[in-house]
C-alpha positions as CSV (number, residue, x, y, z in Angstrom):
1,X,37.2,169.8,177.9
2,X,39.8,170.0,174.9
3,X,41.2,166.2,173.7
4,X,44.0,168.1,173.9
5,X,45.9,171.6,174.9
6,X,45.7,174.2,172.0
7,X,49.8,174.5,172.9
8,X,50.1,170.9,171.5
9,X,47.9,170.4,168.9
10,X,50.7,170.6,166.0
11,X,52.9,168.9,167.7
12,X,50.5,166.6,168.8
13,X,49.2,165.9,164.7
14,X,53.2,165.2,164.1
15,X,53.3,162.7,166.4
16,X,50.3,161.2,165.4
17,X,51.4,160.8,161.9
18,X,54.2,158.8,163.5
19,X,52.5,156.5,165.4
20,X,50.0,155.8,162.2
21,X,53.2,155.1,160.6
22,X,54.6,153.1,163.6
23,X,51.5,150.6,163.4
24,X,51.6,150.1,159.7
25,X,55.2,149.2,160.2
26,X,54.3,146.9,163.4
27,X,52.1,144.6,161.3
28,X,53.5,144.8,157.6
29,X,55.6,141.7,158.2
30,X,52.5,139.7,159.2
31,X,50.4,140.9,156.3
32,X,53.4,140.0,153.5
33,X,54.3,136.6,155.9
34,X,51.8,134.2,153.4
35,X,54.1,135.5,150.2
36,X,57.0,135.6,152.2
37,X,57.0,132.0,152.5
38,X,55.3,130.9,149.3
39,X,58.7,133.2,147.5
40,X,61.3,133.0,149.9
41,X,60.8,128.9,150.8
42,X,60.7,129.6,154.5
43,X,58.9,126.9,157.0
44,X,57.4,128.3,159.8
45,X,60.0,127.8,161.7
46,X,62.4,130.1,159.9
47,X,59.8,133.0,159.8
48,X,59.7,132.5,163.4
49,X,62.9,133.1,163.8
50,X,62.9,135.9,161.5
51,X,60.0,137.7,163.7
52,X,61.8,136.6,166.6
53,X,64.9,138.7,165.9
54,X,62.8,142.2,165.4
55,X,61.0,141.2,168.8
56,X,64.1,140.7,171.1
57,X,65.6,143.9,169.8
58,X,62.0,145.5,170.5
59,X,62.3,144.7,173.9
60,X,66.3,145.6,174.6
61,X,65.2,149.0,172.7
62,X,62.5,149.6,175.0
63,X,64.0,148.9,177.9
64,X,67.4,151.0,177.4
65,X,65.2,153.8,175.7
66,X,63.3,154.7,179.5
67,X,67.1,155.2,180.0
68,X,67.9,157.2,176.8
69,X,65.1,159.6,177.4
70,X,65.6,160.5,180.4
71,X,69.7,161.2,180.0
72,X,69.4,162.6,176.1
73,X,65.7,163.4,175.9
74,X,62.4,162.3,173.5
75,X,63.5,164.0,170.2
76,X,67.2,162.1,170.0
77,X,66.0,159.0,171.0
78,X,63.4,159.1,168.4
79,X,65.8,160.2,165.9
80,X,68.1,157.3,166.5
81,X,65.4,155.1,166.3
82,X,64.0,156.7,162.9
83,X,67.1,156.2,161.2
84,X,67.4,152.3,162.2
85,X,63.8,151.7,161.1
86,X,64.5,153.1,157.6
87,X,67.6,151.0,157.5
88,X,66.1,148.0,157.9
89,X,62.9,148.3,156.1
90,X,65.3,150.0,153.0
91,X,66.5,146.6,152.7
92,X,63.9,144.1,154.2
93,X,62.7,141.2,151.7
94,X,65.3,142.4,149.4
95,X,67.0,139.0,149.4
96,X,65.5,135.5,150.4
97,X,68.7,134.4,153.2
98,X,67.2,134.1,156.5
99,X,70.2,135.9,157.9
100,X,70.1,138.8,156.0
101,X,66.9,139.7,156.8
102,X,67.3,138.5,160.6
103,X,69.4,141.4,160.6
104,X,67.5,143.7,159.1
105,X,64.1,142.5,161.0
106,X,66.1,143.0,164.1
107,X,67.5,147.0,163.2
108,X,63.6,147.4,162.6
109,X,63.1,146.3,165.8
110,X,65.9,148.3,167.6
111,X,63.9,151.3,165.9
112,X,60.5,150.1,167.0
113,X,61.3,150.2,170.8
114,X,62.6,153.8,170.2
115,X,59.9,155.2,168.8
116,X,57.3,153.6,171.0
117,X,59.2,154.5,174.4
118,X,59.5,158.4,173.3
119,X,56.4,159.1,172.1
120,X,54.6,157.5,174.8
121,X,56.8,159.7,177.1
122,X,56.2,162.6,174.8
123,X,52.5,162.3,175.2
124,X,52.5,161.5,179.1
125,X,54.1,164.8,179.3
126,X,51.4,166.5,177.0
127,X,48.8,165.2,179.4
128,X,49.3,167.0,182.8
129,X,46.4,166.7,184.2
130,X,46.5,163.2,183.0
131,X,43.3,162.3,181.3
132,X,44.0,159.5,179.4
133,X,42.3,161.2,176.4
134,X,45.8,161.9,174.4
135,X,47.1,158.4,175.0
136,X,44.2,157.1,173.5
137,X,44.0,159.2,170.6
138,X,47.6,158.2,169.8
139,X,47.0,154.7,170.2
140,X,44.5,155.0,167.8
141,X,46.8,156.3,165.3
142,X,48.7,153.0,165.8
143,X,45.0,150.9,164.8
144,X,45.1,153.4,161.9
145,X,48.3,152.8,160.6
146,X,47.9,148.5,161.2
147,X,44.7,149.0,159.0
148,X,46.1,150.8,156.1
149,X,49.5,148.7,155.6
150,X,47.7,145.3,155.3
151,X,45.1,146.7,153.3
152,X,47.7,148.1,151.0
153,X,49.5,144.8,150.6
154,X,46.4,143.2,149.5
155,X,46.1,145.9,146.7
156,X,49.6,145.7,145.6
157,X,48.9,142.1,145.6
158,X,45.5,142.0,143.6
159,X,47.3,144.5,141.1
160,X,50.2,142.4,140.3
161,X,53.0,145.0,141.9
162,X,56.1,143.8,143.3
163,X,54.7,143.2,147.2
164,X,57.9,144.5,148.3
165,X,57.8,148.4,147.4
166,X,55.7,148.4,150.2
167,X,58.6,148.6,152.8
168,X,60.6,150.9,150.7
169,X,57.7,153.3,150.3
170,X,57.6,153.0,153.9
171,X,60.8,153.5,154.6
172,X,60.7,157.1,152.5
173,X,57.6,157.9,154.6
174,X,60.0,157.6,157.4
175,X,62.6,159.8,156.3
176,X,59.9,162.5,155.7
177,X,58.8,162.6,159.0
178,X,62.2,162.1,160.4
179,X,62.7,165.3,159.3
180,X,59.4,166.7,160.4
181,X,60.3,165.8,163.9
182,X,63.6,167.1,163.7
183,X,62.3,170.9,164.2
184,X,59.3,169.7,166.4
185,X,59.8,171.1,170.1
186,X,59.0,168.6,172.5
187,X,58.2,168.6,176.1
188,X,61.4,168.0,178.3
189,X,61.8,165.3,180.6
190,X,61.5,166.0,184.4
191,X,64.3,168.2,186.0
192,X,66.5,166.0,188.0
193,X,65.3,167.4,190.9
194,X,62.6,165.8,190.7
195,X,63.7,162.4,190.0
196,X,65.2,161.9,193.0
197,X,62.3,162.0,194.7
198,X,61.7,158.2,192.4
199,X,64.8,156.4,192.6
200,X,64.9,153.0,191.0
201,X,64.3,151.4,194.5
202,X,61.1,153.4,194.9
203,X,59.9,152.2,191.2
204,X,60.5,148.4,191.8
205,X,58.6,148.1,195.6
206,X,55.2,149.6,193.6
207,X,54.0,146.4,193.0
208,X,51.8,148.3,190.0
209,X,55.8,148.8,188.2
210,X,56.0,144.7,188.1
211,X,52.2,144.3,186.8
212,X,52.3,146.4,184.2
213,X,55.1,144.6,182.7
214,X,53.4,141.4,182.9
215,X,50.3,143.1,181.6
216,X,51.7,144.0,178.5
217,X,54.0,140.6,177.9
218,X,50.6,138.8,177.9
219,X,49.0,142.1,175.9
220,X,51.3,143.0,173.2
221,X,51.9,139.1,172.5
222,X,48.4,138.3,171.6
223,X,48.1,141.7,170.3
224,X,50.9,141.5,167.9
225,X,50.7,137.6,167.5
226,X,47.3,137.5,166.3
227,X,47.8,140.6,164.1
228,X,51.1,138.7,162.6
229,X,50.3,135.4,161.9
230,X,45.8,135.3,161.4
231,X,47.0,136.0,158.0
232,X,48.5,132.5,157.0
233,X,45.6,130.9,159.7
234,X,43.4,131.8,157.1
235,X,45.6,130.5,154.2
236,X,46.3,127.3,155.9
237,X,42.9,126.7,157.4
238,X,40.4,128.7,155.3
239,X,41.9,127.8,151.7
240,X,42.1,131.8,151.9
241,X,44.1,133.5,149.0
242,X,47.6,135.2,150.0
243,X,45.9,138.5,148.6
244,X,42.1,138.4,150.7
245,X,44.1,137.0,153.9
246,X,46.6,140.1,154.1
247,X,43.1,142.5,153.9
248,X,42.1,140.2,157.3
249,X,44.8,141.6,159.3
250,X,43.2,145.1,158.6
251,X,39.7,143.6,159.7
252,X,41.6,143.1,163.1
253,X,42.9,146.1,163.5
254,X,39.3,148.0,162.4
255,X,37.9,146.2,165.7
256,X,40.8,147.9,167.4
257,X,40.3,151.3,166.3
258,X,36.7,150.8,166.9
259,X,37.5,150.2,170.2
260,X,39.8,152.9,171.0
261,X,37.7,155.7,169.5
262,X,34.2,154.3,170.4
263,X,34.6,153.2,173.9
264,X,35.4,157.1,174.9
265,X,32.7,158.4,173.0
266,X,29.9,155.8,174.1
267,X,31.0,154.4,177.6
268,X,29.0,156.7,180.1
269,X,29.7,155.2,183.5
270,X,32.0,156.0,186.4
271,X,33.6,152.5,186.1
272,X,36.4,152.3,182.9
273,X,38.2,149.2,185.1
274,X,35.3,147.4,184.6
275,X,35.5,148.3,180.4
276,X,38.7,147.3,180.4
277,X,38.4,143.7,181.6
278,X,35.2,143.2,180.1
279,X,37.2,143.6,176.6
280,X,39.8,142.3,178.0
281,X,37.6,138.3,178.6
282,X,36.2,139.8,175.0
283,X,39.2,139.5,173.3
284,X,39.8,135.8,175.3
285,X,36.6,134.6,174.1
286,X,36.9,135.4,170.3
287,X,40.0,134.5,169.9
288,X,38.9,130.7,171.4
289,X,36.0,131.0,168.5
290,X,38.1,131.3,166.4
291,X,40.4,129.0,166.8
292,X,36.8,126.6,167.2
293,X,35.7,128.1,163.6
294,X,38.8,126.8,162.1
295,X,38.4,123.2,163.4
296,X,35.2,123.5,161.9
297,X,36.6,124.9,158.7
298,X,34.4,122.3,156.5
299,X,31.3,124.4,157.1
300,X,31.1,127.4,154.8
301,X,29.5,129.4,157.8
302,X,32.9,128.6,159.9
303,X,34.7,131.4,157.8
304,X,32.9,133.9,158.8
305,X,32.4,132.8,162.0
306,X,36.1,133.5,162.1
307,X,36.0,137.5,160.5
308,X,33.0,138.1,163.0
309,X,35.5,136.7,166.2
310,X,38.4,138.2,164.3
311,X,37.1,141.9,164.6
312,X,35.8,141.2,168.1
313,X,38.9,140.4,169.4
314,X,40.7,143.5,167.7
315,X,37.6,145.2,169.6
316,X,38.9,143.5,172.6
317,X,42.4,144.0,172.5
318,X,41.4,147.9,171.5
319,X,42.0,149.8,175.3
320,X,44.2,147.6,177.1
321,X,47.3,149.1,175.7
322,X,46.6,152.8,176.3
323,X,44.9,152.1,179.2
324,X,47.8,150.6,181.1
325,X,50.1,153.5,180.3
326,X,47.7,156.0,181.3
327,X,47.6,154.4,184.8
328,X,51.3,154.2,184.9
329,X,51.4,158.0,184.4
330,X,49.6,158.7,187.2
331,X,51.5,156.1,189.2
332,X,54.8,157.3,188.5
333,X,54.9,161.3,187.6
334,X,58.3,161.6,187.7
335,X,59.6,158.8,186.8
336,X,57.7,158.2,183.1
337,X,60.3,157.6,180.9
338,X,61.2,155.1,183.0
339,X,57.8,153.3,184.1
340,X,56.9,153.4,180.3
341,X,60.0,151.9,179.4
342,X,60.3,148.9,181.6
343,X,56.5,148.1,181.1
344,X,57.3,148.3,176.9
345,X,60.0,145.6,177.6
346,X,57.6,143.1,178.4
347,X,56.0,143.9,175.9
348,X,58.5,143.4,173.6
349,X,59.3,140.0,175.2
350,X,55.7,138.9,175.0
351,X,55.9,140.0,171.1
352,X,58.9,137.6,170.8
353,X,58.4,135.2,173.4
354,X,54.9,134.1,172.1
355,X,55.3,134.2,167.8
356,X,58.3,132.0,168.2
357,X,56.3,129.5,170.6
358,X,53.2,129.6,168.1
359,X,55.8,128.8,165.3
360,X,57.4,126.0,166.9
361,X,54.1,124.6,168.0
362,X,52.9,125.0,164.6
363,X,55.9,123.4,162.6
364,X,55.3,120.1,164.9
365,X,51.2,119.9,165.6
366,X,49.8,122.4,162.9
367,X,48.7,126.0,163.1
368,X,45.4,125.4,164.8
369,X,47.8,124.0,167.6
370,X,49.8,127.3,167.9
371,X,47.0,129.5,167.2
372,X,45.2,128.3,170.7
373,X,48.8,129.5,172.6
374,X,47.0,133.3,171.7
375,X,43.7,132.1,173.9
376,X,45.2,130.6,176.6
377,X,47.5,133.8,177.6
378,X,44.5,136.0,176.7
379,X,43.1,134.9,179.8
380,X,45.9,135.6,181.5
381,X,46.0,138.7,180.3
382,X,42.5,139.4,182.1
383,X,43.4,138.0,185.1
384,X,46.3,140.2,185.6
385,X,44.1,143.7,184.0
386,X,42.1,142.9,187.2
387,X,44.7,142.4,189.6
388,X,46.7,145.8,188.5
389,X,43.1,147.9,188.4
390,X,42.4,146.7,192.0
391,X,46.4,147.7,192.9
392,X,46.3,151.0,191.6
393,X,42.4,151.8,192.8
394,X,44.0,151.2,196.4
395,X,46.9,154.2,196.0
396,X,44.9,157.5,196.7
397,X,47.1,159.7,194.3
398,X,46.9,156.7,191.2
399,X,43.1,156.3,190.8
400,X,42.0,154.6,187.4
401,X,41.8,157.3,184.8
402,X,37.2,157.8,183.5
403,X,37.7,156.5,180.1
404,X,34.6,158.2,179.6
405,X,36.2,161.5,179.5
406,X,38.7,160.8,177.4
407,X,35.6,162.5,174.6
């Protein structure tokens, strides 16, 4: 069996080019955030403001972009949200006023939710027979793109390069591939027809619709909280230069490639639920080691204690994300855009909702403090993987998608 249909394999290389792009530009912010505030004098308050502002207009994004898909279609929603991503990261860091780049964290943001809404609806479409095997490879594009962008800060760092030109180099990456999608023909959404048959009613008494929201508030905001702030953890705890902390937030993402490719490829039994919340309680259990490895920070072992439970919890983190979409795919078949959407806003909430905690923890009991907020709601995060994967194994036509053909 094909990863996926000959029909879409150039459209389906465009759009992972994107979403490579799309990670890089989910965790550049975290990778710069040790210089940011060594330059720009920001406490850790302030940053957390600053990622604050990109997450709540993440989440209002995603949310009215189900919406926007399904009234305009994937290719000028992702458009629109193309052209507010380069806006903000044209400008990002160009100026040290919190409110100026509030602003332009938030357009970023705005973009963000765009671009992850369509192409997850673009790729849900690709998948008919739905597999899981496309969303996976996509979301791997993400771990690609959130390896490469911290790994290139640390370079531009150890070279002595303005750390900025990162986000305008990103920016004209953006543009490019603006324009690449721009004569890319994309699946349509589903005739209205056949949305009728899934009114909004219908979508809210599936109790799988309200737990895959929660799943990914709790997923996205460890997810993207780790990825954001283990940077200055390391600084602050580890004595870790600004430079070899901003390569760390590659070494997290490496576990979460790892993950999404290897898993498919290794995994061999008829049970992927059971994958899922075994890395699920994996991910919980690093990220509670390394927080321990930091309160034992005077032992030169306790560093790498903390890159070992650092990659394991990017290998933990690694299937959760396409994993829930995939099932909503199959729950909801003609009412994606919408599913996809409304699950993406909680994750958007969860990537606000827990960095701002964690920074206002932090400013008043340390970062060690904050940094256990990411433990604690990883094991909520389990808890409700399980509760949704026994949900949806009880609906005959929404049956967990066998991650291990997703080869």
């Amino acid at each position: 069996m094909t990863l996926v249909e000959p029909r879409f394999r150039g459209l389906f290389l465009s759009v992972f080019a994107l979403f490579a792009l799309f990670g890089t530009s989910m965790t550049i912010i975290g990778a710069t955030l040790p210089i940011i505030l060594a330059n720009f004098h920001w406490d850790y308050l302030t940053a957390g403001i600053v990622l604050g502002a990109g997450a709540v207009a993440y989440f209002l994004s995603t949310f009215a972009s189900g919406y926007l898909v399904k009234r305009w279609g994937p290719k000028p929603t992702i458009l629109l949200a193309l052209a507010l991503i380069v806006a903000g990261l044209a400008f990002f860091a160009t100026t040290p006023d919190p409110a100026t780049n509030t602003l332009l964290s938030a357009l970023i943001g705005l973009g963000q939710g765009g671009v992850e809404v369509g192409l997850n609806s673009t790729i849900l479409r690709m998948d008919a027979r739905n597999t899981g095997r496309p969303m996976n490879l996509l979301h791997g594009a993400f771990a690609v793109g959130a390896i490469v962008g911290p790994f290139a800060v640390g370079l531009l760092l150890q070279s002595g390069l303005d750390w900025a030109v990162v986000y305008r180099g990103m920016a004209a990456i953006f543009v490019l591939l603006a324009a690449l999608m721009a004569f890319a023909g994309l699946p349509p959404v589903q005739p209205k027809a056949a949305e009728r048959h899934q009114t909004p009613g219908r979508l809210s008494g599936n109790p799988a619709y309200w737990l895959s929201f929660f799943a990914l508030f709790l997923y996205l905001g460890v997810e993207l909280g780790v990825s954001n702030w283990v940077a200055e953890y390391f600084v602050a705890v580890f004595a870790y230069s600004a430079d070899a902390s901003a390569m760390l937030v590659s070494l997290f993402w490496m576990g979460v490639l790892a993950g999404r490719f290897g898993v498919p490829l290794l995994y061999k039994g008829s049970r992927p639920e059971a994958v899922l919340v075994g890395l699920s309680a994996l991910a919980t259990g690093s990220i509670a080691l390394l927080l321990l490895a930091g309160y034992a920070a005077a032992y030169p072992i306790a560093a790498d204690v903390g890159r070992v439970s650092l990659f394991l919890a990017g290998l933990g983190c690694s299937i959760y994300y396409p994993g829930v979409m995939t099932l909503l795919g199959k729950c909801f078949p003609l009412a994606q855009s919408q599913a996809v959407g409304f699950a993406a806003t909680g994750g958007g909430i969860g990537s606000f909702v827990f960095p701002f905690l964690m920074s206002s923890i932090a400013q008043n009991w340390g970062i060690q403090a904050g940094f256990a907020t990411y433990g604690v709601f990883a094991a909520g995060m389990t808890a409700v993987g399980v509760w949704l994967a026994m949900i949806v194994d009880k609906e005959g036509d929404a049956r967990s998608p066998s991650l291990s053909n997703l080869r």
